[in-house]
N, C-alpha and C positions, 0 to 999 in steps of 0.2 A: 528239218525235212529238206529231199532237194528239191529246188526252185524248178516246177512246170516250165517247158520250153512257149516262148513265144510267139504269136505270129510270126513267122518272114523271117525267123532265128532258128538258126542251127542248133539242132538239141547237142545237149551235152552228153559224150558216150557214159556209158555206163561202169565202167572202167575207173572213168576217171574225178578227182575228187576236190570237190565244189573248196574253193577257199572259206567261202561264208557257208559252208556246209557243217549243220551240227553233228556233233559228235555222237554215233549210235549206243547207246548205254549197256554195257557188259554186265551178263549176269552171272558170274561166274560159276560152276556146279563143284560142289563139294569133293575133292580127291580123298581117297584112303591107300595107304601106304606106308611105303619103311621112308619115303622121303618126307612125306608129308608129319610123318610121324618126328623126326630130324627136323621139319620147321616148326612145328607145335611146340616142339621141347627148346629149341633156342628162343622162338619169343615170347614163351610162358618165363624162361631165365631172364631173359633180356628186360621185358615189363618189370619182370618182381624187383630188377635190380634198380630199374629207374624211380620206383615208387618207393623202395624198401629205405636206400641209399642216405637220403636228406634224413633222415629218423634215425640213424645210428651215430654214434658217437665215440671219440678217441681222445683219450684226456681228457674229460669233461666238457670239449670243442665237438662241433658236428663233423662227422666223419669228412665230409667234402663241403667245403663253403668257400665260394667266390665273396669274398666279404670287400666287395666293392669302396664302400666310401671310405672304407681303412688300408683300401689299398694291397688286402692280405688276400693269398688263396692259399687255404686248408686244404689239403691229397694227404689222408693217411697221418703220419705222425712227419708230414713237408708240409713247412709252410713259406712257400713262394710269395718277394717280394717286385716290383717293377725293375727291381736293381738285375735279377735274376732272370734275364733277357738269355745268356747263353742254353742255359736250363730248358724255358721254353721254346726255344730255336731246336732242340733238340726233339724235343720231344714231338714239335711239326715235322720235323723230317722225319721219326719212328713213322709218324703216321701218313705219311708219303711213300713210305717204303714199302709198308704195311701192305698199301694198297697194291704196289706194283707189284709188290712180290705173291700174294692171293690172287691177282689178277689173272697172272704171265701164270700161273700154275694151276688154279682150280675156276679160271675165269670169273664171271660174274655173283663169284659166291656171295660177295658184298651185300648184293641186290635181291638176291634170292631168299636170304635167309637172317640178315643183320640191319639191312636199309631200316633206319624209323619212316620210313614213306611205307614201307610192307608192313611193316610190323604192324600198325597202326592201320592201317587199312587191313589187314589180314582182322585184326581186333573189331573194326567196326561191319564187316561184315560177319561174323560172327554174329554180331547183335542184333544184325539184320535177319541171320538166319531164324535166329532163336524169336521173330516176331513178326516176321512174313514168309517164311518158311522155305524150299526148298526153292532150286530154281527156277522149275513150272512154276509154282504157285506165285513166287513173285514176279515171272511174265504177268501172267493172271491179272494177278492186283493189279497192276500197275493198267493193264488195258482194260479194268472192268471202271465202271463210272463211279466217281463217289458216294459212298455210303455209310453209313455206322461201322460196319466190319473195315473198311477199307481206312477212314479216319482210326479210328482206333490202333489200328495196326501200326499206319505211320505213325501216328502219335507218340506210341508206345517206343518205337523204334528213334523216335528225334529225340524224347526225354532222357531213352539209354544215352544219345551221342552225347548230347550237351551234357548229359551228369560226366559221363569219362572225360568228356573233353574239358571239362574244369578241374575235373581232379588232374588232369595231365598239367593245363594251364599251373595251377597252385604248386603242383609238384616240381614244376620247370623254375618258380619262381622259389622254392624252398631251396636249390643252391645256391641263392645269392641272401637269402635271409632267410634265417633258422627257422626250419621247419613247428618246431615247438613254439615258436611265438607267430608266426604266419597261419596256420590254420585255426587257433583259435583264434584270431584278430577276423578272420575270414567267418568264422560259426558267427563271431558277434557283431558282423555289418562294420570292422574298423578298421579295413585296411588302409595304409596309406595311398597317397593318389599313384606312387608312380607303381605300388606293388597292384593296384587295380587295373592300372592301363595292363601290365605284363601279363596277368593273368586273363586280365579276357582279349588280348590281342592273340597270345598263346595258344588259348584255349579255340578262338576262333578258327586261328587258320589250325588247328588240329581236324576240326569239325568238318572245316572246308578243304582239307586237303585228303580227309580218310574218308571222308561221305559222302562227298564229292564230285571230286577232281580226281584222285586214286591214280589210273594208269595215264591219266594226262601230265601227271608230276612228272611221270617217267620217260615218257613220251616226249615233252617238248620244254620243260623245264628244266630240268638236269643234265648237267652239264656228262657227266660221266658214262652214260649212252652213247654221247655221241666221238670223244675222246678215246674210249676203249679199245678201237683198234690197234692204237698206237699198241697198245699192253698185249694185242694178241698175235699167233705166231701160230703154226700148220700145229705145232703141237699142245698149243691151248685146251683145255678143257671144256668142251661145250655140250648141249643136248644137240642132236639131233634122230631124223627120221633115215632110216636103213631104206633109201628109196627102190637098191636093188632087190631086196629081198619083201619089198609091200605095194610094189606096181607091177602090174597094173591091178588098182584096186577093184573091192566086189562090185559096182556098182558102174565105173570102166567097161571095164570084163564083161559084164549083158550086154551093152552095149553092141562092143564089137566083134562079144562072141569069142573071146580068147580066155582062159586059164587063169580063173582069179590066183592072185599074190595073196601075200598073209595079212595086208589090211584091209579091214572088213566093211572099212567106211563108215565106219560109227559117228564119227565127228564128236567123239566126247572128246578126245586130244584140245579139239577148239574149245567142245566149251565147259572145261575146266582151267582153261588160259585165263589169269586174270589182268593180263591184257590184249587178250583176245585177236592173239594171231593163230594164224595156222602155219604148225612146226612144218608139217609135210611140204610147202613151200619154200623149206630151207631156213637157215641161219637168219635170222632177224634181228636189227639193232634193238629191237623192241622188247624182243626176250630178256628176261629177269632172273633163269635157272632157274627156275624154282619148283622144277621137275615134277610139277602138279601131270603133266603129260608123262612123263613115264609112270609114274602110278598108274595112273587108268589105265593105260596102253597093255602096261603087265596083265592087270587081271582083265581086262578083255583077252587078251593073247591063252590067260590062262585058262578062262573059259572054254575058250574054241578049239581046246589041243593042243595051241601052240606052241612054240618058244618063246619066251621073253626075250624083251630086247629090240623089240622092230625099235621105239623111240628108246632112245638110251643116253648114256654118258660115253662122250667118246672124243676124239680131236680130228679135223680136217685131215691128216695124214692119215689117219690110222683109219679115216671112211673111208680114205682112198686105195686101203688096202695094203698100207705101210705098217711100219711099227707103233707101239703105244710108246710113246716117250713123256715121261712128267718131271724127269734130272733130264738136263740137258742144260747148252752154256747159259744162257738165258737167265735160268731160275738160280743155276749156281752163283751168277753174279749178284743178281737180285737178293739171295739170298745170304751170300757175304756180306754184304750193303747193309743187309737188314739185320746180323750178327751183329755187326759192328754198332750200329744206331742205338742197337739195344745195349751194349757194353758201355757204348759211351752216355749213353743217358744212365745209366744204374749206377757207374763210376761219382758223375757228377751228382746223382739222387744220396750215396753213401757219403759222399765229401761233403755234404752243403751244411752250413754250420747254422745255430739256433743264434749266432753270435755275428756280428756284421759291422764295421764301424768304416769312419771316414773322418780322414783330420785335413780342416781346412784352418790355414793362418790368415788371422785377421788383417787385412787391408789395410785398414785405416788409423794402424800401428805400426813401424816398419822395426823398431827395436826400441829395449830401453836400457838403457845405461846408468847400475845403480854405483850409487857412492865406495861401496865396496870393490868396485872394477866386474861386479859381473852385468852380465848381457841377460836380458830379456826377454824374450820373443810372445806372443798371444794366439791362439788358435783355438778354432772350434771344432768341439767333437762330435761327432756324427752316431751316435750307437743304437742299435736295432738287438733289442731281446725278442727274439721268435717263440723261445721255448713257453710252457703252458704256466711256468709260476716266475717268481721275482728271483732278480740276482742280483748281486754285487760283483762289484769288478774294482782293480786293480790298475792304476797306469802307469807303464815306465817309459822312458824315452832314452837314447844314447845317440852318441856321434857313430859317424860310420867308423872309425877306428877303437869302436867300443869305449867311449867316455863318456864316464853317466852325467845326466842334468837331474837336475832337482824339480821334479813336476808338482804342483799345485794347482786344485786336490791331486791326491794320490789317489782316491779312490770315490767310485760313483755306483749309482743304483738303478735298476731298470726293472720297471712292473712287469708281467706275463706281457704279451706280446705290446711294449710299446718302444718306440720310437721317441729318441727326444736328444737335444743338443745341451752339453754342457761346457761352457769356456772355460778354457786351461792355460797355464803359461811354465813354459821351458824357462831352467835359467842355468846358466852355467857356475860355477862353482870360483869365488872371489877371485880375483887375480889381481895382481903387478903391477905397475909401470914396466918390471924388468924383461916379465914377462915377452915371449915371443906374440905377435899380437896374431887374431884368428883373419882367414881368410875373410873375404868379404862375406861369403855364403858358402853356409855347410849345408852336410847332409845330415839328414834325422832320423831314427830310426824310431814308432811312437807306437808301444806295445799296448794290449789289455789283453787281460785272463781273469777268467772267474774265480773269484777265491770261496766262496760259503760253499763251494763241494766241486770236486772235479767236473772239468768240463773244457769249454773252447777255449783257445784263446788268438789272438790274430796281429799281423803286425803291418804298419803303412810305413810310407817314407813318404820326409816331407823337406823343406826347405829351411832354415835354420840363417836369420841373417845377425850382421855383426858391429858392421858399421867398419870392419878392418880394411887392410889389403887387398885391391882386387885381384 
């Protein structure tokens, strides 16, 4: 509430807005619409895919799993190691692009329609609707005094949040640990401690962010409100209000006794905002597109005769009377940029092998020198099987001018996705006194291939010494 002025203190105008001033609580009113109908259907999609997602499976492996303590993340039939830094470098800039280039062309579509801060607060008011009822009724409630009807309501309405908000909670946590062992561990009181903190840290701030806090996230937490302009441009895609053709409004107009315009002054535009600006004020950082105000505005418009359209989709130029442009240089680059991201992330997603190896020569051996005249050397193998069952493999080694060494073993074995080192030793093939003697250090060439069925195979180079000639 704002703070009563004081004796012998200047009140505060009206206007203007108390820092320790709380936040007035928005009750948003329900839109119907072809937009509204476009966000229901993305985050009915968007939900089913985040809940649905952890409970599918590829290979006998959970469809998506950050599998943390092993260091693996499962996307699909990829499974990403920490080695595999280019990959994910990639795949942040796709979605860096992603955003500029949605941004610079259909502006805050992000926020409108895909943000998990809407999406999730579009869901818990839902719930709200469905248990204190419309927007009257929950002014109502909320200013009538406590009662049985009134408890009950809340009640009803807190039990929906916290049950979604723990299904969210556990379902955030089933991509990092298999959904099939996490929820029942969860039905029978045994989760482990760290999978309990996530779950009800998750779950909280879901609670407290969708039941809330809602347009405060977007207001004064998120960074991407306040950064957007950079992404915007006269030909950006924004809502606004046709202020030529709906001022001076009906309600103006008595007023001063001039010729009402086309807006009727209903103020459902505000309060169908859920976060509770008013468009006809103009362009607002605060706006989220989420064209809850164009709906209404059409069927009020369509109501009274009108045309559609007072609030609408349209770009700064094009209110001003210019052209609609949505190619133009801007997006074209943006959109090369983003062509590109995608190619070269798909390239690297098709090349990336189930196969991975790394050959390191041992230290604390520099050569050995058998009776025979051959040469020695020791190294460790580094091998990563990704793929979902067991392989054997194969190793060979040569000089850079193609001369084979005799490796020992020849051949090693790696379970479905493990990791694990095996020591090897190069030896060169008997030799002479007459012989010409080898450099002091060669190059090595230290192959593996899978031999129990077609498949990868990959080659290092490595350092090869001798004890000769430098």
């Amino acid at each position: 509430m704002r703070a009563e002025p004081q004796p012998n203190c200047k009140s505060t105008p009206k206007s203007e807005v108390l820092l320790y001033e709380s936040a007035v609580k928005i009750y948003p009113r329900q839109a119907k619409g072809i937009f509204a109908r476009l966000r229901v259907s993305s985050m009915s999609i968007l939900l089913g895919l985040y809940y649905l997602v952890p409970w599918l499976s590829w290979n006998g492996k959970p469809l998506v799993l950050f599998d943390l303590p092993h260091r693996r993340f499962h996307i699909f039939a990829l499974t990403l190691v920490p080695q595999d830094l280019l990959l994910l470098a990639f795949l942040l800039l796709l979605a860096a692009l992603t955003l500029f280039f949605f941004t610079s062309l259909a502006g805050r579509l992000w926020c409108g329609y895909a943000c998990p801060q809407t999406v999730w607060t579009e869901s818990f008011l839902w719930m709200e609707q469905f248990c204190e009822g419309d927007r009257y009724s929950r002014i109502r409630l909320d200013r009538a005094p406590w009662g049985p009807e009134k408890l009950a309501r809340k009640g009803a309405k807190h039990l929906l949040w916290l049950g979604f908000a723990l299904l969210t909670g556990l379902s955030f946590v089933a991509y990092f640990v298999p959904a099939r062992e996490l929820f029942p561990a969860a039905l029978h009181f045994q989760l482990s401690g760290w999978a309990l903190f996530w779950v009800l840290f998750y779950g909280f701030m879901t609670w407290g962010f969708a039941g809330f806090m809602r347009e405060q996230v977007c207001k004064y937490m998120c960074p991407y409100a306040r950064f957007q302009s950079a992404m915007f441009d006269p030909d950006t895609l924004i809502i606004a209000y046709d202020e030529k053709r709906g001022e001076p409004r009906k309600t103006q107009a008595k007023k001063t006794g001039q010729k009402a315009a086309d807006c009727v002054d209903c103020s459902l535009c505000v309060q169908v905002c859920p976060v509770g600006i008013d468009i006809r004020n103009g362009l607002q950082y605060e706006c989220i597109a989420c064209a809850a105000c164009v709906d209404v505005c059409d069927g009020v418009m369509e109501s009274v005769k009108k045309p559609k359209g007072l609030i609408r989709y349209t770009s700064s130029r094009h209110d001003a009377g210019g052209p609609f442009r949505l190619v133009r240089a801007r997006t074209i680059g943006y959109g090369i940029l983003w062509l590109a991201a995608c190619a070269g992330f798909l390239l690297l997603a098709l090349g990336h092998s189930t196969l991975r190896f790394d050959v390191l020569r041992d230290r604390h051996t520099l050569y050995r020198e058998l009776a025979s005249g051959a040469i020695e050397n020791v190294y460790t193998l580094k091998v990563t099987n990704d793929d979902a069952v067991a392989h054997r493999y194969a190793i060979s080694a040569h000089f850079s001018d193609g001369t084979p060494l005799i490796v020992e073993p020849a051949e090693l074995s790696r379970a479905a996705d493990e990791t694990g080192a095996t020591t090897i030793t190069l030896r060169t093939a008997p030799r002479s006194d007459s012989e010409q003697p080898l450099p002091s250090i060669e190059s090595v060439v230290v192959g593996i291939s899978q031999i129990d069925s077609p498949g990868p195979s990959r080659e290092r180079n490595a350092r090869f010494l001798t004890g000769g000639k430098p």
